[in-house]
C-alpha atoms as an extended CHARMM CRD file, in Angstrom:
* protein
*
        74  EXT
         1         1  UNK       CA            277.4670000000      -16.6990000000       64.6720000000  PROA      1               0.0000000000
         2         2  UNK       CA            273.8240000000      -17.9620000000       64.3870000000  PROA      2               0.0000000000
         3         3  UNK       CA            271.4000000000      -15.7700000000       63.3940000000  PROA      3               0.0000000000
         4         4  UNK       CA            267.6860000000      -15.5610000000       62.2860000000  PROA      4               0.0000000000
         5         5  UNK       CA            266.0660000000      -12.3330000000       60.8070000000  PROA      5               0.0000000000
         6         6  UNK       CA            261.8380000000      -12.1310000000       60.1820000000  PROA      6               0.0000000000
         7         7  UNK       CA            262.0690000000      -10.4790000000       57.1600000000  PROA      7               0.0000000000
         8         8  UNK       CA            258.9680000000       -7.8880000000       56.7090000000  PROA      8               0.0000000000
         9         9  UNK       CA            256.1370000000      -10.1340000000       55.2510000000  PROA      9               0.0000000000
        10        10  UNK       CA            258.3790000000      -12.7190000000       53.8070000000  PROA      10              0.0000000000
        11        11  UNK       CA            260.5680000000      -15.8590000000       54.8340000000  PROA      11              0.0000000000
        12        12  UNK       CA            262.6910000000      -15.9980000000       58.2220000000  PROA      12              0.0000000000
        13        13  UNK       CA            266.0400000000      -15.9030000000       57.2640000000  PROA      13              0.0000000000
        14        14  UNK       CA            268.5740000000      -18.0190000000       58.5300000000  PROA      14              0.0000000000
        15        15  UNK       CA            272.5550000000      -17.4850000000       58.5380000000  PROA      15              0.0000000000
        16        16  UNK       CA            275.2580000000      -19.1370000000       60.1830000000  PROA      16              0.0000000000
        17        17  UNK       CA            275.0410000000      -22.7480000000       59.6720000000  PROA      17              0.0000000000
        18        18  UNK       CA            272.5710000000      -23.2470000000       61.9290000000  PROA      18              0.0000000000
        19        19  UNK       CA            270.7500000000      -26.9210000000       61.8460000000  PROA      19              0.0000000000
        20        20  UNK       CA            266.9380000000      -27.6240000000       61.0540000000  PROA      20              0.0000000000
        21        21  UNK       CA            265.5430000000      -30.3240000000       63.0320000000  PROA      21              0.0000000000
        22        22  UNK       CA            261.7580000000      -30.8810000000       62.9570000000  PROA      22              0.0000000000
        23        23  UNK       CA            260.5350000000      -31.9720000000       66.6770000000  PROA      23              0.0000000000
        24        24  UNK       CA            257.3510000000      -32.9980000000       67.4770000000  PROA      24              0.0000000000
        25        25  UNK       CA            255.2860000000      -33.0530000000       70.4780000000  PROA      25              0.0000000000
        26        26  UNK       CA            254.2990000000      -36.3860000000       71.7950000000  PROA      26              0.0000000000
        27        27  UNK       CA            251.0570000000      -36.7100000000       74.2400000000  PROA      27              0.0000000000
        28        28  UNK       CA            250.5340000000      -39.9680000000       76.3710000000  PROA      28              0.0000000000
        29        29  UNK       CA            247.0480000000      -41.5660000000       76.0150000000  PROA      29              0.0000000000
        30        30  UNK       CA            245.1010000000      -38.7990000000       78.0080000000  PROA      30              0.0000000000
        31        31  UNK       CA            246.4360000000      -36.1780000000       75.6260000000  PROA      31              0.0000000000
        32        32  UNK       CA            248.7870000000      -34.4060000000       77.7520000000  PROA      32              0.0000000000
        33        33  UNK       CA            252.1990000000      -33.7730000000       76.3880000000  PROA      33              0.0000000000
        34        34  UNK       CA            254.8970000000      -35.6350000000       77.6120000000  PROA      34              0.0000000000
        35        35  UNK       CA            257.9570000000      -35.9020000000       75.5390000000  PROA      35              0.0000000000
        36        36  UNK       CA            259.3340000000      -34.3360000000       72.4570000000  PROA      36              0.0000000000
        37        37  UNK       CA            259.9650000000      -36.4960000000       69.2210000000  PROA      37              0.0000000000
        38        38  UNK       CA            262.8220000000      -35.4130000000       67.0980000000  PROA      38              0.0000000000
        39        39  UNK       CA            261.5160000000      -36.7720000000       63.3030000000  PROA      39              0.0000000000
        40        40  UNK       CA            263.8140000000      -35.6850000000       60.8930000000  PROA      40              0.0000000000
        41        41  UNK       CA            266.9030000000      -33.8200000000       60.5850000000  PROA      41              0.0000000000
        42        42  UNK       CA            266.7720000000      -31.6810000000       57.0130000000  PROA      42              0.0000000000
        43        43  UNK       CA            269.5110000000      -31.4460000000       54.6550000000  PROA      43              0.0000000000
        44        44  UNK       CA            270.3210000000      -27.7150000000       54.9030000000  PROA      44              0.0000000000
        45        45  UNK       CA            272.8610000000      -25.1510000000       54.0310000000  PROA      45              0.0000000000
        46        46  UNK       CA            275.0630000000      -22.5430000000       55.6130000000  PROA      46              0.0000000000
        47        47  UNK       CA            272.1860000000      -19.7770000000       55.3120000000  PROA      47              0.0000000000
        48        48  UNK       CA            268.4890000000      -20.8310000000       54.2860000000  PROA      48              0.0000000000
        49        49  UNK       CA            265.1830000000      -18.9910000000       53.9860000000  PROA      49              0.0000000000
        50        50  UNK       CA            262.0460000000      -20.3920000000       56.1180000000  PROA      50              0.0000000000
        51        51  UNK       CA            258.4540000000      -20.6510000000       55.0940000000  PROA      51              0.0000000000
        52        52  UNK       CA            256.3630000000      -18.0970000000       57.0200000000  PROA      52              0.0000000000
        53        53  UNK       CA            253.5050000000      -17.9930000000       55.2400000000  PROA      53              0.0000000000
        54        54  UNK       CA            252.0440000000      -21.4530000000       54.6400000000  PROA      54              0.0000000000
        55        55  UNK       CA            251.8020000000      -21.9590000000       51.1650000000  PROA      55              0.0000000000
        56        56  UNK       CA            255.7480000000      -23.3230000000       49.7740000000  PROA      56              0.0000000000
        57        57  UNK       CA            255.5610000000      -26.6330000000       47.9720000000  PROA      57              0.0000000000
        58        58  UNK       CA            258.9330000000      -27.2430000000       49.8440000000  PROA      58              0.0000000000
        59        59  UNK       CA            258.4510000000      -26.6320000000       53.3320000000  PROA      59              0.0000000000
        60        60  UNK       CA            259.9330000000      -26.1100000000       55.6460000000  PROA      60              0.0000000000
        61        61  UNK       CA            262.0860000000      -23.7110000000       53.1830000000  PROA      61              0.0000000000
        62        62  UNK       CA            260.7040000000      -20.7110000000       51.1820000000  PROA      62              0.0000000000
        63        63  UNK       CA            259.4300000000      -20.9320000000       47.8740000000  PROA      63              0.0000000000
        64        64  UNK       CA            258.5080000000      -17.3780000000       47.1850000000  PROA      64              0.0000000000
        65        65  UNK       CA            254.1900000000      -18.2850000000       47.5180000000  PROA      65              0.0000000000
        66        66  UNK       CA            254.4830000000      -15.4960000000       50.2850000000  PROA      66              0.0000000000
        67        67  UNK       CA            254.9310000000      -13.3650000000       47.2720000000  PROA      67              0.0000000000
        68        68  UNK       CA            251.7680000000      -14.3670000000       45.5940000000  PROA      68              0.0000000000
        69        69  UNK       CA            249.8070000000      -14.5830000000       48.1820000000  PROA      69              0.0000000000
        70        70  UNK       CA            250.5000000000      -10.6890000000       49.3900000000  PROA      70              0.0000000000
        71        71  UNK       CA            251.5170000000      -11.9980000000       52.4760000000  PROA      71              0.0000000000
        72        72  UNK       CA            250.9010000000       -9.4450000000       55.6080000000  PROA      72              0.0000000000
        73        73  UNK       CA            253.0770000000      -10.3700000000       57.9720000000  PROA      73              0.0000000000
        74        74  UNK       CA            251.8050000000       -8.1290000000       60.6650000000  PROA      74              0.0000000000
């Protein structure tokens, strides 16, 4: 079973061998969006921790800056 907890102002955590895909949105000259643009597929494992606040040096995983940063995840 997939499943993703938003841990209280930390990472989102991710279980159940779910994959990461980043997908873009892709606008036609005018600027509208017309299509999505799947870039990369990320090298993950069975359960992973997610970058919520901005600062990791590895996104799109955690690196624990939420910590020093006194992330408020309200």
């Amino acid at each position: 079973m997939h499943k993703i907890t938003v841990s209280k102002d930390g990472p989102y955590l991710v279980s159940g061998d779910l994959p990461l895909i980043k997908v873009s949105i892709g606008a036609n000259a005018a600027g509208a969006s017309v299509r999505n643009e799947w870039s990369r597929d990320f090298a993950y494992p069975a359960n992973y921790a997610l970058c919520s606040c901005g600062g990791s040096a590895n996104k799109p995983f955690c690196g624990s800056s939420h910590a020093k940063l006194s992330l408020d995840g309200t």
